[in-house]
N, C-alpha and C positions, 0 to 999 in steps of 0.2 A: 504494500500500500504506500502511496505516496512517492513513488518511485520516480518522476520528476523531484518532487522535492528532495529528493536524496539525490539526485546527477548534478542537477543545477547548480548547486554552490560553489562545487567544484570551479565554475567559472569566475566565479566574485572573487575568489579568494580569500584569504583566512583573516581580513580583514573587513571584507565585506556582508554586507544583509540579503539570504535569498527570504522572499515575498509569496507565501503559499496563501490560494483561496479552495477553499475545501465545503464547501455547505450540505454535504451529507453527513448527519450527525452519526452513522453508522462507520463509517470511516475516518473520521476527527479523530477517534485513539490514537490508532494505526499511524496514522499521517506522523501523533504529537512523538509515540512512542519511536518509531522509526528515526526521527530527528533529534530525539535523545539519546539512542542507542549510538547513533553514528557522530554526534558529538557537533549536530548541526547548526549556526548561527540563522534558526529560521524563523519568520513571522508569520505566524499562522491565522490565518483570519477568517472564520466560520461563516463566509458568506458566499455566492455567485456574482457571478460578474458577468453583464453584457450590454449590448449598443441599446439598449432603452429603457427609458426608466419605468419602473413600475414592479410590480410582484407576479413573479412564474411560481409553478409548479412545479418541481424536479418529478423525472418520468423515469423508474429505475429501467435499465436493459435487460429484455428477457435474457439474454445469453451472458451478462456479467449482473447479476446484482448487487453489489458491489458498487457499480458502476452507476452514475446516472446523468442526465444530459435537461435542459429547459428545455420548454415547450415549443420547439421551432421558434425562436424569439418572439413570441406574442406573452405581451404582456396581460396580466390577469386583474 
């Protein structure tokens, strides 16, 4: 889990801030634990992110649940 947020830092370097948005509260642990485990400088932020404003839905993937995506960007 959170497996961008574990590559990524690697870029900023050990000085720098990686910047995770995570709003499935089912994978929020995983993400935080993962970033503790690897000794991560990351800012975890429990929200989504996209080109409009308003309030979506997350839709899990039938084939990853785990996994989930907004509502074709329509806002709700």
């Amino acid at each position: 889990m959170g497996y961008r947020t574990v590559k990524l830092p690697s870029l900023v370097g050990p000085s720098g801030l990686s910047v995770a948005f995570e709003p499935n509260p089912e994978i929020n642990p995983f993400v935080e634990r993962n970033s503790m485990r690897n000794r991560l400088s990351t800012a975890l932020h429990k929200v989504a992110l996209g080109d409009l404003i308003g309030v979506s839905i997350p839709a899990l993937q039938p084939r990853e649940p785990r996994s989930s995506e907004l509502g074709g960007g329509r806002p709700f």
